[in-house]
N, C-alpha and C positions, 0 to 999 in steps of 0.2 A: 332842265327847268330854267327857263329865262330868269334871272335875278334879277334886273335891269341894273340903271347906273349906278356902280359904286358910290360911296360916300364919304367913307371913313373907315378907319379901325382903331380899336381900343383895347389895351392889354390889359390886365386885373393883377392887381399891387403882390407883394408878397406876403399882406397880413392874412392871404387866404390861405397860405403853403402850411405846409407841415408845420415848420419852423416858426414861421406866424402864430400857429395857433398854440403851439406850447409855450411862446412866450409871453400872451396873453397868458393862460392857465397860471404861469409861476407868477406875476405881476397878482393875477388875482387871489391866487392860497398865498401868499407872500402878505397883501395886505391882511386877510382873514386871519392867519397866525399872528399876525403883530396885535392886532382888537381883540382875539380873543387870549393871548397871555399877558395883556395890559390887563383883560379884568380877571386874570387871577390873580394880579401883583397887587397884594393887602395893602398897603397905601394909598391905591388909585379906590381899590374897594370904600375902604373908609371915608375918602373925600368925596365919593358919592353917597353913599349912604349920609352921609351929614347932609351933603345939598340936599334929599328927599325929606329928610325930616325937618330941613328948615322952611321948603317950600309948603312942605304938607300936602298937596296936589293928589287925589286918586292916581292921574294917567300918567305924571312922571315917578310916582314910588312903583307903579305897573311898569313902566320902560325899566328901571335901573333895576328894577328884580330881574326882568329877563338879561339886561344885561350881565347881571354878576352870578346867574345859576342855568339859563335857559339857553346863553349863545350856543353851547354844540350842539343842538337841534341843528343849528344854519350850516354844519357839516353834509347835511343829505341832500340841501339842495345841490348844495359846493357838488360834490361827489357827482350827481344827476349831471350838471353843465358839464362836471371833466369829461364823462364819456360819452355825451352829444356832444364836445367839443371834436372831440377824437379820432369819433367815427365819419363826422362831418367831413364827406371828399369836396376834394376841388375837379367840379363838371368840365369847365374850362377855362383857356389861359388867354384865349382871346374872342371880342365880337367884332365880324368887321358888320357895318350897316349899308346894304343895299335898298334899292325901291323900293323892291317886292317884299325883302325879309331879312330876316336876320345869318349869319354866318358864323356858328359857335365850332373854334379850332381849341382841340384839347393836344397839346404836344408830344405831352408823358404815352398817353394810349394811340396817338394817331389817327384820333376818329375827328373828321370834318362833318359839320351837320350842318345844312342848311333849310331855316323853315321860315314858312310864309309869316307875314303880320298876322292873320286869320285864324292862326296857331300858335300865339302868342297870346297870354296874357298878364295885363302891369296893370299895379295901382302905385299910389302914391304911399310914401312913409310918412315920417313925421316932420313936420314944415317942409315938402318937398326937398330935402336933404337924400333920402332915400327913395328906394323905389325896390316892392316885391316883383317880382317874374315867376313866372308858372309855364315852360316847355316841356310838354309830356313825351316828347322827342328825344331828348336828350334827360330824361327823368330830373328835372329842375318844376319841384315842386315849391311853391308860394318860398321862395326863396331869398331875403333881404338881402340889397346890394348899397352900398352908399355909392354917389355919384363918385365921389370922388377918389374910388377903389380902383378906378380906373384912370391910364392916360387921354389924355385930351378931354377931359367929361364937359366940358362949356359944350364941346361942339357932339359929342354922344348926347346929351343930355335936349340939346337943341333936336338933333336928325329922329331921336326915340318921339320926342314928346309930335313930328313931323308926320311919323309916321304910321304912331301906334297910339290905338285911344286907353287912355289910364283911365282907370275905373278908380272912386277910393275904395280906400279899406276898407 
């Protein structure tokens, strides 16, 4: 398959790896364990509860209730992310960008995949910071990437938006 002229190539950081994704995971039960035995520690209780009754408010004596009896509900989400965190592979470790398409090299398995623009599909994330991908080639389904997850992303970021029409979200 003709690729035509090369472009570029761009690596994808290590927050994707294994090791990335479990230090994200501890960073985030780490802050959840500190908020939720801050509000079992009975002097933090009471200086909220005081603040509700002085304010008197319906929706913050509703906030500080869930705070002080309701937080481990937010364990099942916690839980839900750990093991979408987990099971979440890494498809690949590198794109390079030709004319014709894209060039996804995954290292660890050894599989080279090359597919056209035409079998691609991008939208934009949030304030073009990010951008979804969908390669049903290489099973990268509507998959969030930040620009700058990658090396060189000015000039990835420049040859993608070149080559490939972004749809929004």
């Amino acid at each position: 398959m003709n690729r035509g002229a090369y472009y570029s190539s761009h690596k994808l950081s290590n927050r994707h790896d294994l090791k990335g994704r479990i230090i994200s995971l501890i960073i985030g039960w780490t802050v959840f364990i500190i908020l939720f035995s801050l509000s079992k520690y009975e002097p933090f209780q009471e200086i909220l509860l005081e603040f509700s009754l002085k304010m008197n408010v319906s929706w913050i004596t509703s906030v500080i209730d869930f705070i002080l009896n309701g937080f481990w509900f937010l364990c099942i989400p916690m839980i839900t992310g750990t093991i979408i965190t987990l099971l979440n592979k890494k498809i690949f470790d590198e794109i390079q960008i030709y004319e014709h398409g894209l060039r996804f090299i995954n290292k660890k398995t050894g599989s080279d995949t090359f597919v056209t623009y035409h079998n691609i599909k991008c939208s934009y994330g949030k304030q073009s910071d990010s951008f979804w991908i969908t390669v049903k080639e290489i099973n990268l389904n509507n998959r969030k990437f930040y620009w700058n997850d990658f090396t060189d992303d000015v000039n990835m970021k420049i040859y993608m938006m070149k080559f490939i029409i972004f749809e929004p979200y």
